[in-house]
Backbone as CSV, one residue per row, in Angstrom:
resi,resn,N_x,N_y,N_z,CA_x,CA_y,CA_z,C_x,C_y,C_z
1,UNK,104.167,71.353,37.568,103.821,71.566,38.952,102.315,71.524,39.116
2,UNK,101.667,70.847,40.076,100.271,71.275,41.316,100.593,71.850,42.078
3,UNK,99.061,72.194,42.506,98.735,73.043,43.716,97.546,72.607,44.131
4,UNK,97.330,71.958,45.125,96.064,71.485,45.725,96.223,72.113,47.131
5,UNK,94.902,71.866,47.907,94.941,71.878,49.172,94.422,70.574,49.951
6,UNK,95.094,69.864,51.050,94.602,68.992,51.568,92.901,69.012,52.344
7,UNK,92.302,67.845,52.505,91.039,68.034,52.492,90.931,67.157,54.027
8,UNK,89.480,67.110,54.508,89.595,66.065,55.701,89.738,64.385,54.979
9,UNK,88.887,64.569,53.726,88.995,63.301,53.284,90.517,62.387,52.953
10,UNK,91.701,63.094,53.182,92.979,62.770,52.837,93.673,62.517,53.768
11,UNK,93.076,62.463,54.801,93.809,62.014,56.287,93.538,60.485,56.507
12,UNK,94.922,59.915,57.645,94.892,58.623,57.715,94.093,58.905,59.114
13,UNK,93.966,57.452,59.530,92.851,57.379,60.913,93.526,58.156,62.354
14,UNK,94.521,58.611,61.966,95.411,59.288,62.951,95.040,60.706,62.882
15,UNK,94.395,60.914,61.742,94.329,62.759,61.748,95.399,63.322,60.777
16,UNK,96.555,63.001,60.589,97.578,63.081,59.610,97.008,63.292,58.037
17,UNK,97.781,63.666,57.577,97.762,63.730,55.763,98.311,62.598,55.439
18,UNK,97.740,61.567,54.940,98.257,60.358,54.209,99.053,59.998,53.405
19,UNK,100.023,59.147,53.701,101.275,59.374,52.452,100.799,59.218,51.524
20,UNK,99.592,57.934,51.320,99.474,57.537,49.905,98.987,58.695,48.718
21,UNK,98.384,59.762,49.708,97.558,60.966,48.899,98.614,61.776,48.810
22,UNK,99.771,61.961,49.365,101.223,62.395,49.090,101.395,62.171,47.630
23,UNK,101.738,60.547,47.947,102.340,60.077,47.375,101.330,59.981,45.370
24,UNK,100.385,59.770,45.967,99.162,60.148,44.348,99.335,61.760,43.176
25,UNK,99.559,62.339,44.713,99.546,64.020,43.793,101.328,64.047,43.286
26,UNK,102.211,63.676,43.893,103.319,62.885,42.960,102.874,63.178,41.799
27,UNK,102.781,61.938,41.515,102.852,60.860,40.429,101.697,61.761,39.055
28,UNK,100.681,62.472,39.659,100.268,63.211,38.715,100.869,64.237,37.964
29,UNK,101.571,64.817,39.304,102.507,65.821,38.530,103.574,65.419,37.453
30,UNK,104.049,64.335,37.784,104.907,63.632,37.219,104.308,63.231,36.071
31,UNK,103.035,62.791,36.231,102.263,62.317,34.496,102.082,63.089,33.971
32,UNK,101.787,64.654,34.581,101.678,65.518,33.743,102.571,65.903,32.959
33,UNK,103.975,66.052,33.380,105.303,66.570,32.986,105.658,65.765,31.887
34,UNK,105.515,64.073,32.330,106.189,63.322,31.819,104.931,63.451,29.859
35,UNK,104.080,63.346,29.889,102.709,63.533,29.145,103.541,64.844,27.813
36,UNK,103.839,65.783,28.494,103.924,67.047,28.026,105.302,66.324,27.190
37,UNK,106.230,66.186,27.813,107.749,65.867,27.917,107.853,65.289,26.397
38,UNK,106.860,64.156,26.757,107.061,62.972,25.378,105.927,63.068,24.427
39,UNK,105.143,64.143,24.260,104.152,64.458,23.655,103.374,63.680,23.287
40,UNK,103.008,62.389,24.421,102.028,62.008,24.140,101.643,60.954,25.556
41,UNK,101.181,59.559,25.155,100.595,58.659,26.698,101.934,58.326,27.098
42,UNK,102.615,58.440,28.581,103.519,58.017,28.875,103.025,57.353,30.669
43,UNK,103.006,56.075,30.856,102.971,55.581,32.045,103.850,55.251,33.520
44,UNK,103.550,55.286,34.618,104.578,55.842,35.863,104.768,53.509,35.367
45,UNK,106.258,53.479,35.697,106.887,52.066,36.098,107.233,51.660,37.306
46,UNK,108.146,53.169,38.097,108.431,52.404,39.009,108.406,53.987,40.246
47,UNK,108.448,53.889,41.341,108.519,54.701,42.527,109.719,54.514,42.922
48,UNK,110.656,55.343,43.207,111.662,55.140,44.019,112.015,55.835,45.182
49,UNK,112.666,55.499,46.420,113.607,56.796,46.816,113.093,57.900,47.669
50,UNK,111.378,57.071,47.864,109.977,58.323,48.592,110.628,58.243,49.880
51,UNK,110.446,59.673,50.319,110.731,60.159,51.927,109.876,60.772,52.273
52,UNK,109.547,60.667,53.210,108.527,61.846,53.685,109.082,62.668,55.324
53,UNK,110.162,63.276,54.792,110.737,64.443,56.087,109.955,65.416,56.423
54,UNK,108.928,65.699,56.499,107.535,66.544,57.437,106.274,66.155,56.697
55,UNK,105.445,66.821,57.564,104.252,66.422,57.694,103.597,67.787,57.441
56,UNK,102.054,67.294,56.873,101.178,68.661,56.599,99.996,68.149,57.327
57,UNK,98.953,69.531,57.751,97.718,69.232,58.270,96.251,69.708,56.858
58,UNK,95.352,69.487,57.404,94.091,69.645,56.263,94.397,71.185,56.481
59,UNK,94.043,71.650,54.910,93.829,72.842,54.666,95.509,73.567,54.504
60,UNK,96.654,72.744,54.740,97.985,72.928,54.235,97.302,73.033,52.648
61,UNK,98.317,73.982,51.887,98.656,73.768,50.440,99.579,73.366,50.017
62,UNK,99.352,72.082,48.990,100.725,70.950,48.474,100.936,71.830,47.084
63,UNK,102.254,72.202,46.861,103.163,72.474,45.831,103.264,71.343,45.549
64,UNK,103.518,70.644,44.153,104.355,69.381,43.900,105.305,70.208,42.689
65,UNK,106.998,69.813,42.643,107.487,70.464,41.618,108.617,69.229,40.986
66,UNK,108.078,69.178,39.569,109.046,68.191,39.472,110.519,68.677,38.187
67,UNK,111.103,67.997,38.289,112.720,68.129,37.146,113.084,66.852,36.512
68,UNK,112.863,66.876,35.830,113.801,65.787,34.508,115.317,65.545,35.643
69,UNK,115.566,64.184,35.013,117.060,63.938,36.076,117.529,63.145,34.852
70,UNK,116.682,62.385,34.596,117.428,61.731,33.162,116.388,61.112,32.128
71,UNK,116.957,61.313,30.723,116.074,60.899,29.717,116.778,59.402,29.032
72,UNK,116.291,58.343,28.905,116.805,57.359,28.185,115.841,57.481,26.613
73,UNK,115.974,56.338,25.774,115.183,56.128,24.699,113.880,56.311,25.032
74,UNK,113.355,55.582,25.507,111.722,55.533,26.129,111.096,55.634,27.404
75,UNK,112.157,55.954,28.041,111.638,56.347,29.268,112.326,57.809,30.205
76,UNK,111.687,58.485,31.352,111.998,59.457,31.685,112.105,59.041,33.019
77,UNK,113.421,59.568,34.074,112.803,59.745,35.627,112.918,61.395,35.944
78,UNK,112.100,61.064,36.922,111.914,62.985,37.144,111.536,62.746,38.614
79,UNK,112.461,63.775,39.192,112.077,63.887,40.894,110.824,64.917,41.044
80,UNK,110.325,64.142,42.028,109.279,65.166,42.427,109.636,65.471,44.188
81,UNK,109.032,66.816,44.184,109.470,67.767,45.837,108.369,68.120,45.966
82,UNK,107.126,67.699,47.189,105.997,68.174,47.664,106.212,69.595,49.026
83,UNK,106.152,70.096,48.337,105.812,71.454,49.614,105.291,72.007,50.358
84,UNK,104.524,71.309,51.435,103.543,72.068,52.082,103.655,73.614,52.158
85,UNK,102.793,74.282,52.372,102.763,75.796,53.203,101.665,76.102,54.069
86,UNK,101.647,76.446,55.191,100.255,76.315,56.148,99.168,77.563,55.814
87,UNK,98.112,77.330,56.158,96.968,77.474,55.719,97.001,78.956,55.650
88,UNK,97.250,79.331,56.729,97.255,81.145,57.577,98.886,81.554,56.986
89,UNK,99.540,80.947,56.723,100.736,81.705,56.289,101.520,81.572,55.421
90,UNK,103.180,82.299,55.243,103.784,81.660,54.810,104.574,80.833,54.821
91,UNK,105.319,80.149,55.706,105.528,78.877,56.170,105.790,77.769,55.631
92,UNK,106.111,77.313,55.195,106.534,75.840,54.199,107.899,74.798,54.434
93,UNK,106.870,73.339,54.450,107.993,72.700,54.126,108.150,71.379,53.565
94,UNK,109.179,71.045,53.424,109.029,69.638,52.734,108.528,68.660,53.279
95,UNK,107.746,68.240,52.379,106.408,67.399,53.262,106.873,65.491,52.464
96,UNK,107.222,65.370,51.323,107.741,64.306,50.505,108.472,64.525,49.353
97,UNK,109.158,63.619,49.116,110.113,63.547,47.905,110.182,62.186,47.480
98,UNK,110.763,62.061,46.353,110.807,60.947,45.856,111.209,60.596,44.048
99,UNK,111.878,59.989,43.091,111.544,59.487,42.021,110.775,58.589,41.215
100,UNK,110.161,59.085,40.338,109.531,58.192,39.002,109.880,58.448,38.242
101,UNK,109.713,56.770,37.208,110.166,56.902,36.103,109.197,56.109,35.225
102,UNK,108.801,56.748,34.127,107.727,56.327,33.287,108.294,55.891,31.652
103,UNK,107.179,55.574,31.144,107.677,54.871,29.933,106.609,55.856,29.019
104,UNK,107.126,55.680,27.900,106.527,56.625,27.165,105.956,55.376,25.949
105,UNK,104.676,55.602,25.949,104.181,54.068,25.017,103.273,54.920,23.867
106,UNK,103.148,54.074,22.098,102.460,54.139,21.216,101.015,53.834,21.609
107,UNK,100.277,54.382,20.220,98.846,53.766,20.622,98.387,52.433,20.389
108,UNK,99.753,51.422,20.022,99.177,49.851,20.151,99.778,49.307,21.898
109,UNK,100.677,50.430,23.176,100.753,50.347,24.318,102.437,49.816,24.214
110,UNK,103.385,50.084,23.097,104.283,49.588,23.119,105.579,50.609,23.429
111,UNK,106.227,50.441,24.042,107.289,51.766,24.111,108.187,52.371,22.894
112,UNK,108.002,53.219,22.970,108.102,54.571,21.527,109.386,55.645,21.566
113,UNK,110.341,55.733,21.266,111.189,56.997,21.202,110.387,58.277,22.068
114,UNK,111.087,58.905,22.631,110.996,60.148,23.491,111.778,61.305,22.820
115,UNK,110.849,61.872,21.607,111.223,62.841,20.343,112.949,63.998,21.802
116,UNK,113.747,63.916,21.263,114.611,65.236,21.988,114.080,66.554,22.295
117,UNK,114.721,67.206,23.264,114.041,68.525,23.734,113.293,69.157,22.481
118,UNK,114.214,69.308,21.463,114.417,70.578,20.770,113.233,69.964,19.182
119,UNK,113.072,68.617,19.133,112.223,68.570,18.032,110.591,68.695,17.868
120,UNK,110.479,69.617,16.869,109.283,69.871,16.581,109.139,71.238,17.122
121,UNK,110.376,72.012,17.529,110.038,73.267,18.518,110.637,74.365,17.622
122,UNK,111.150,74.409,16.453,111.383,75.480,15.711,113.109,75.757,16.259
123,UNK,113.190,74.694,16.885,115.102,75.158,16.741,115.246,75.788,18.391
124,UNK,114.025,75.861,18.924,114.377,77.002,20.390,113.780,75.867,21.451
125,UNK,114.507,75.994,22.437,114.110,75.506,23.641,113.277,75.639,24.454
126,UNK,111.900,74.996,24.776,110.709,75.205,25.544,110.986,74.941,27.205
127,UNK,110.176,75.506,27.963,110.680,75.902,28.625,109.139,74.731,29.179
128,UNK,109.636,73.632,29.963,108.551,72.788,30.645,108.771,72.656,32.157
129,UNK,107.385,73.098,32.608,107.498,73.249,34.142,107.393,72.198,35.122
């Protein structure tokens, strides 16, 4: 998960919060997860499935929270859920959603096994946010 707050610089010429800056803090969260996930460089392939059912203003705070949905050999998709909450309160709501799915690549850039939950962890299940 992030936590940012929107800025003036992230608005489209309308005054709005911009999907694409939506849609950016995504995909980080998602690199982050996905990074952690496969313990090592793993790159976004494809976007799917983005909605954007509300809207946030500057100075909203974006939650991004993402979940594993499925693991193949070398690659992961994981939904991500952006949350606004307004500035003065508590208040929140879904601001975008959407899937990615990344590839998990070696250091000559080639796609690599995605080690299982449980290896290298002493037998116990880690708990990734």
């Amino acid at each position: 998960m992030i936590r940012v707050t929107a800025m003036p610089a992230d608005t489209n010429p309308y005054g709005g919060v911009f999907g694409g800056w939506l849609m950016g803090q995504m995909g980080l969260a998602c690199g982050s997860f996905a990074s952690r996930r496969t313990h090592g460089k793993a790159i976004l392939v494809a976007a799917d499935a983005l909605k954007f059912p509300g809207a946030m203003a500057v100075g909203d705070e974006l939650s991004v929270y993402v979940e594993e949905l499925k693991q193949g050999r070398t690659s992961l998709r994981l939904k991500a859920e952006a949350i606004a909450r307004q500035r003065d309160s508590d208040s929140e709501t879904v601001v975008a959603e959407g899937e990615f799915t990344f590839v998990a690549l070696d250091e000559a850039g080639k796609p690599r096994p995605i080690p299982s939950p449980l290896e290298g962890e002493g037998g116990s299940r880690k708990r990734v946010p």
